[in-house]
N, C-alpha and C positions, 0 to 999 in steps of 0.2 A: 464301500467304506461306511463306520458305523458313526454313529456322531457322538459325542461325549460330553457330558453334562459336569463339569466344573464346579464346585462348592465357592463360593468367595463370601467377602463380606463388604459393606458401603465402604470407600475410600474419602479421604480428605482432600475433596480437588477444588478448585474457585472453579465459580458458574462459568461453563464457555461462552466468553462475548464474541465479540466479529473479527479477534484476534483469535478463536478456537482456544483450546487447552494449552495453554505452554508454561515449562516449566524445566528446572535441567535434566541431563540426559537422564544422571543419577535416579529420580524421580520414578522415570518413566520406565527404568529398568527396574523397579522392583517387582517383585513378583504379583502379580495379579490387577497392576493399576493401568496399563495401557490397555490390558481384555477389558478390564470394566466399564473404562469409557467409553470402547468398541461397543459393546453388546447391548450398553446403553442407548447408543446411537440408533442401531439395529431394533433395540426393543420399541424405538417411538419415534422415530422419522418413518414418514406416509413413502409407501409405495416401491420399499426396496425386496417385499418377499415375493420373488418371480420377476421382478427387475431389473432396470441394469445400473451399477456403478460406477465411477471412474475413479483411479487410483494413484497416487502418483504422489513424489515429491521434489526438495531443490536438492536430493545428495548429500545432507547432512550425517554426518554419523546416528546412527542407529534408525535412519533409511528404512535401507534393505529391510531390518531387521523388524520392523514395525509390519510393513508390506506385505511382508510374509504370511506375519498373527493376521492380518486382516484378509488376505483372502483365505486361509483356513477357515476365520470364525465366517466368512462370508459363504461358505459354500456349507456349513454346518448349520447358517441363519438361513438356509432359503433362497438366498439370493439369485437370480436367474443367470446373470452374465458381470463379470467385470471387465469392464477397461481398464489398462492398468500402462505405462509408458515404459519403454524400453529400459532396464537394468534400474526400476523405479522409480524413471525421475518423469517429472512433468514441473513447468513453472507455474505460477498460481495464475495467472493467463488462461497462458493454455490450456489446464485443466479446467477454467471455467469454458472456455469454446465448446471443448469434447463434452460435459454434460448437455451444453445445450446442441448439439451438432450428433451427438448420439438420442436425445431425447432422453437422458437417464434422468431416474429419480432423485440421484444425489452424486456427491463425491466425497469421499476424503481425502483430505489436502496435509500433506506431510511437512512443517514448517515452522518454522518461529521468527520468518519474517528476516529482517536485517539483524538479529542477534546473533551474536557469535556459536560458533559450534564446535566439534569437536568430543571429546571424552566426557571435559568436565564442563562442556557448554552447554547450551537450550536446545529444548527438542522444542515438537509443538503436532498438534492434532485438531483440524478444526473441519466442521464439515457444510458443505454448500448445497442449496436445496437443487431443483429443479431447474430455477432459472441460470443456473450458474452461479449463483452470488451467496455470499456470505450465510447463513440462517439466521432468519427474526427470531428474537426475543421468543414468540411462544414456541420457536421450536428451541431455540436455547434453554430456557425456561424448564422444559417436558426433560431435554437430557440427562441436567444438571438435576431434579428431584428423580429422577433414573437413580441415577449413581451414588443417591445418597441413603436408597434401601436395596441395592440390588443383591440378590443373593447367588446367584448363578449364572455362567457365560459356558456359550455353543464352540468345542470345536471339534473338528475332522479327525476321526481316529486314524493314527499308521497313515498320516499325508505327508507325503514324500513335498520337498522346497519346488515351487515352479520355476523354472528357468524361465528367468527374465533378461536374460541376453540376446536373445532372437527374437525379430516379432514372428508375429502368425496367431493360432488359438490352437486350445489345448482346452482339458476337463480337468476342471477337480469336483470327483465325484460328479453330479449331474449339473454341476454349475460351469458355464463358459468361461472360457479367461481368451483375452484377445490382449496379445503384446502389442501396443501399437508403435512409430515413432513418434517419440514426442517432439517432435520438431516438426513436420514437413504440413501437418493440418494447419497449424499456428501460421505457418511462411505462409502457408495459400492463401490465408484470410486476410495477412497482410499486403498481399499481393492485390485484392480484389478493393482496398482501402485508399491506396496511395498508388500515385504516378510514378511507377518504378522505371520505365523507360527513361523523364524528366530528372531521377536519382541518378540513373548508370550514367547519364550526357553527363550530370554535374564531377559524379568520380571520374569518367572520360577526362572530363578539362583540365584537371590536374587537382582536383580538392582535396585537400588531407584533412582527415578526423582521428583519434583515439575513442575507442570504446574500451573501457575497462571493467569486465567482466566480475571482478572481484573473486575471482576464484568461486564464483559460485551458479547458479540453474542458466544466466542468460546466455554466457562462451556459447554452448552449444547453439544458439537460436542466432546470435549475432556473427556469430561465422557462416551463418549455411546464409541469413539477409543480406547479412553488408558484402560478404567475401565474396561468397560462392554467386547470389543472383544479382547483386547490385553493381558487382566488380569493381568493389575498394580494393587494396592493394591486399596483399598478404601481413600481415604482422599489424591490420588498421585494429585489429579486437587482441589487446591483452589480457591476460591472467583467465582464458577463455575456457580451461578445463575445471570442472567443480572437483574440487578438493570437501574431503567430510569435514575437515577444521577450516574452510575458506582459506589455507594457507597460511593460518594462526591471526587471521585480517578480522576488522570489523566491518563483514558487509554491507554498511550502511552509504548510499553516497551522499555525502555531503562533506561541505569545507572542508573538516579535520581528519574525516578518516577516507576520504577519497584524493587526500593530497598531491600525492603523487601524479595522477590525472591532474590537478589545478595548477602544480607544477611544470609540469611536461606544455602542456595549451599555454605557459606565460610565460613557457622560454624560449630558445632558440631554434626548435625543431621548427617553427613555419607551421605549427597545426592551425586552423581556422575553426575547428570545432574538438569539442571533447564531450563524453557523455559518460554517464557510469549506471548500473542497475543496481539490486542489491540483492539479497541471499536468494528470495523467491520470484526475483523478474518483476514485483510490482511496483517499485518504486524507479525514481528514474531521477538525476542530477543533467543539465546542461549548459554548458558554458562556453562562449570563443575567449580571444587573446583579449585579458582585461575586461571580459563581461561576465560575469558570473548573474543568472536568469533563477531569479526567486523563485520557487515553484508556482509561487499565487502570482506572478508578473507570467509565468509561464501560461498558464491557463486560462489568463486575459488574449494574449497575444496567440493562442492558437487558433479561442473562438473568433479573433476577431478577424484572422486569414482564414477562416476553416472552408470559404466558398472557391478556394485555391484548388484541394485538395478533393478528387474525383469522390470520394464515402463520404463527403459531406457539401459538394456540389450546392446540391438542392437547398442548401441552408440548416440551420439549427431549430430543433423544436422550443427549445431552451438550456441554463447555463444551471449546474447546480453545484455550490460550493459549502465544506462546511464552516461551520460559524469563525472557528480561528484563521478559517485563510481571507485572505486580506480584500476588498472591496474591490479591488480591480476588475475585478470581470464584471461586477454590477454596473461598471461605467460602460463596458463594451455593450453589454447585455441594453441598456437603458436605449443605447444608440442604435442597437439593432430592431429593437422595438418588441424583445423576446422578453420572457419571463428570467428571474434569478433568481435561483431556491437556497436561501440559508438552511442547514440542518446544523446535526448533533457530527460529533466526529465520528466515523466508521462507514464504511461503504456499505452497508446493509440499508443504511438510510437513504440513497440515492437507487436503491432496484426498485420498488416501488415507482419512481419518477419515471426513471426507463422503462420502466415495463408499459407504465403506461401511455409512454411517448411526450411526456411534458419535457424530459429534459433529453439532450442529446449527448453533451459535453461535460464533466465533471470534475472537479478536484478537490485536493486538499493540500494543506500547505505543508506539509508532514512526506514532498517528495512523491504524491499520490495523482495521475492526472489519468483520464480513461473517457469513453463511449459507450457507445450505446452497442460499441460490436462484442463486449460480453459482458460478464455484470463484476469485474474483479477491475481493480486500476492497473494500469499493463506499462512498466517501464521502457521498452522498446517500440512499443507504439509512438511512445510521443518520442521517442526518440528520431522513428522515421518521418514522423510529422512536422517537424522542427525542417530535418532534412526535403521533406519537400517544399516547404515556406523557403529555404535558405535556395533552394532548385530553381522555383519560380521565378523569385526577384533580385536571386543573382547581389547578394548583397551578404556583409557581417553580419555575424550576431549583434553586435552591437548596435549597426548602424539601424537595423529591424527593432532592437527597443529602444534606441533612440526616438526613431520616429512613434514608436506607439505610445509614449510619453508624452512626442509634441501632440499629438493628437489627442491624446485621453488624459493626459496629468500625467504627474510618477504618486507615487503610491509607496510612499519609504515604508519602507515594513522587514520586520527580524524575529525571530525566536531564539530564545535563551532557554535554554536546557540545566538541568541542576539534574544528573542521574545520579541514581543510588542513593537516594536522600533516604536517612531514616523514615520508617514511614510514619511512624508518632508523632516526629516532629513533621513534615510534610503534610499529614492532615491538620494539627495543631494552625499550621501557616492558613492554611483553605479557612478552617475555622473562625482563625483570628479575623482573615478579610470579611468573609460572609459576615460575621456579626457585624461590619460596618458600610453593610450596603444600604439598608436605609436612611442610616446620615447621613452617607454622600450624597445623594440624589437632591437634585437642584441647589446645591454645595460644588464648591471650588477647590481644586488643589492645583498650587503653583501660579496660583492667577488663571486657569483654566476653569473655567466653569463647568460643570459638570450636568449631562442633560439626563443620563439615567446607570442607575449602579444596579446590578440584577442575575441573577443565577438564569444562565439559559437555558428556559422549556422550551418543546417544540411538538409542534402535532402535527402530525403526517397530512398533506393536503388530499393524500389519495385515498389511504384504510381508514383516516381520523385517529391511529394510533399516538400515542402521547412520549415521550422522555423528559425527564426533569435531570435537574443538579449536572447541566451539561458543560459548565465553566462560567466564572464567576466574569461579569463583566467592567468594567469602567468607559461608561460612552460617555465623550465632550462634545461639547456642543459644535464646535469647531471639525468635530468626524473624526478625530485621532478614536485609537482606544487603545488599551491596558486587559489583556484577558489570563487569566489563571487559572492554569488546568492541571491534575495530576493525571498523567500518562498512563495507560493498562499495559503497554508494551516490554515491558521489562520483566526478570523473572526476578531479579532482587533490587529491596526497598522499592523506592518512588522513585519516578523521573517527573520532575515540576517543571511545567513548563510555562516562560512569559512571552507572550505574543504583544511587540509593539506596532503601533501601526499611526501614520500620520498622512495626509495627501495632499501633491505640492501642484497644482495646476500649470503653475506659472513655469515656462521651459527656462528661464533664464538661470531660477532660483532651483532647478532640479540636479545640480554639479557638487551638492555639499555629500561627502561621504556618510555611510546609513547611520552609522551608532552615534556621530553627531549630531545627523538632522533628527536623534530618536532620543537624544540627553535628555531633555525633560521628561518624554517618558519615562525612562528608564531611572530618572530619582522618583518618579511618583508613585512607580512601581516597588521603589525599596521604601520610599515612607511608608507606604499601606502596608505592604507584608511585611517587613522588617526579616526580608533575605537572610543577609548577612547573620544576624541574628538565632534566626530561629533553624539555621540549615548548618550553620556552621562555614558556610562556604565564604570566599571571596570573589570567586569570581564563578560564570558558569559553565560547566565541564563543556559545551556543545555551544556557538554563537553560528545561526547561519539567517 
């Protein structure tokens, strides 16, 4: 087969951060702007010519159809071998496993996260180095001035479509393709993590859970752990087949668009737990009858049993959370006598930790919780984690963070979502706050006095690497905080996000409902940005 050299010219694409390229389908189907940011990739990430890649995404529409262009251009670019998941799917998990479990150079990750899909929904393209995780900045950096003079991309002349229905390996041209299942490496690894024995007694006894699938990448994984090796019942994982439009759903789990799950766990079915993942398997919701488990309550409470749990036995190296999720694990952390690493939001910033073994456990409050067993946050991990905590001590969910409350405080904390904010006006809001971070500081609002107002920087304790303008803060002196961030996750406008946060020690005073015990925040937060105002909104599209 001959190779073919393509004429193109730079496109107009934002730099890929640790959410990859995403943008709607429409975007990605025009002509020549999904090869550019391919060949881009290829033209300047280390170590893919005579290497091997892994391929894979969560079944969104235009999928297949991305997978394709990319092992044509891949076996046109040199590339020695791809891994690639059964009928193109892999969840952003498990595709971090297989890069580092095959030793590959990189992957590309086919996704756009919890965004909706379909025809006229989000695609997304993002790629992970070596370690399995995310790519830094200078390799983000290298892609993004790629794509902005590239003039020509590599493909396979007269390449016939690989059949990605079966596994096994095949050639295109002198480059490998290995189908693998995307499913059964991932179960092993989960296998070798957690007291699966400890899980099958607990569904033995009679436990009922709901997983809800969302009609997107996890169905598969959560049928073959919970159903097939764990022995939950049949029908314990709904909505378990990926649909290319998630079903016309918005993959996200939480409160509003995982309803139906918060419903079902707070009716009359008798479930004892429920859990949800979202479009790419990274993110994860969990809740029982009447508890609904914050994600930054969640990631307190996991490192604080993680000596439970056979993969983390031996104890935690350390806790690493980023800046908007909420203090809680710093109390477990402080108790434990480990370190806790505040970062910037995105999981590129915690592979560094891991790699270098300072942190073990990590989250973010954005639904994101993972280890050190690959470098991506893995929604059904902590799913089974929960499950083996709930195994052990034989107790609710609730009555589990009841007690890690009386033990550490509660920790009231919420986020307020405002999506699809103009984004004029939504910078306009960031703007107006920052110009008044040095008045605030050693300044009071509400009778609260204020101990420091400041844009979060942050520099890497491992490379010394730097990030700035990481969200605006408001710290009182009293420990609450006020933080204001705009969101990259979205493909249109802004999504503004308010992170409240207040800490109640006292167990008697921890019974007041959240958005109560977070009022004052939550006017301090409209008097400084002037909400309402400057976004139009009244209330915010997303409270969880």
């Amino acid at each position: 087969m001959s190779i073919r050299t393509v004429g193109t010219t730079p496109f107009e694409g934002q730099k890929p951060g640790t959410s990859g390229l995403r943008k709607r389908v429409s975007v990605f189907q025009q002509p020549h702007y999904t090869e550019n940011f391919v060949q881009a990739v290829f033209d300047t990430a280390p170590g893919l010519v005579g290497g091997t890649l892994v391929v894979g995404g969560d079944g969104r529409f235009h999928n297949l159809v991305a997978v394709q262009t990319i092992l044509n251009m891949a076996a046109a670019n040199g590339i020695g071998e791809v891994v690639v998941g059964r009928d193109g799917l892999l969840s952003t998990p498990a595709a971090s496993n297989l890069i580092r479990s095959w030793k590959a150079a990189g992957g590309l990750i086919l996704s756009a996260s919890h965004n909706p899909g379909g025809p006229k929904g989000d695609f997304g393209i993002k790629y992970n180095t070596s370690n399995g995780g995310p790519a830094p900045e200078s390799v983000t950096d290298a892609i993004f001035a790629r794509t902005q003079v590239i003039d020509r991309y590599k493909l396979l002349a007269d390449a016939a479509p690989i059949d990605l229905s079966r596994t096994g390996e095949t050639y295109l041209g002198a480059m490998r393709v290995v189908v693998v299942d995307p499913v059964s490496a991932y179960a092993d690894l989960m296998a070798t993590l957690f007291d699966f024995a400890a899980i099958r007694a607990l569904f033995a006894g009679g436990f009922t859970m709901r997983f809800d699938a969302m009609h997107a990448i996890t169905g598969p994984y959560a049928h073959e752990i919970l159903e097939n090796r764990l022995g939950a019942p049949a029908g314990t994982v709904v909505n378990g087949t990926p649909l290319e439009d998630f079903g016309q759903g918005h993959p996200d789990p939480n409160l509003v668009y995982a309803h139906e799950l918060v419903e079902a766990v707070n009716g009359d079915l008798g479930l004892q737990f429920g859990a949800a993942s979202d479009g790419d398997g990274d993110r994860n919701m969990v809740l029982g009858p009447g508890q609904f488990v914050t994600p930054s309550d969640s990631l307190a409470i996991l490192a604080a049993n993680a000596t439970g749990v056979p993969g983390y036995a031996k104890g935690l190296a350390g806790i690493a959370r980023s800046m908007p999720t909420s203090q809680a694990a710093d109390r477990v952390a402080e108790a434990l006598g480990i370190d806790c690493y505040e970062t910037p939001t995105g999981w590129k910033f915690f592979g560094t930790l891991l790699d270098a073994g300072r942190a073990t456990l990590c989250g973010e409050e954005s639904f994101g919780t993972g280890s050190d067993h690959v470098r991506e946050k893995d929604g059904l991990w902590a799913v089974l984690f929960w499950l083996n905590i709930l195994a052990n001590q034989k107790k609710s969910v609730a009555e589990v963070v009841a007690e890690h409350w009386a033990q550490y405080g509660r920790t009231y904390y919420s986020r307020h979502d405002y999506e699809e904010v103009d984004s004029a006006a939504a910078n306009g809001l960031m703007d107006h706050v920052r110009g008044q971070l040095g008045a605030l500081t050693g300044g009071s609002l509400a009778g609260k006095p204020i101990r420091l107002a400041d844009d979060f920087a942050y520099t890497d304790p491992v490379d010394g690497s730097t990030a700035t303008s990481q969200g605006l803060r408001l710290l009182f002196e009293d420990g609450a905080r006020v933080v204001f961030r705009l969101s990259g996750t979205g493909t249109s406008g802004a999504t503004l996000r308010i992170y409240l946060e207040r800490y109640e020690p006292d167990s008697a005073k921890q019974g007041i409902e959240t958005q109560e015990a977070l009022a004052d925040l939550i006017a301090i937060a409209e008097e400084v940005a002037q909400i309402k105002h400057r976004t139009g909104r009244d209330a915010p599209t997303v409270i969880t």
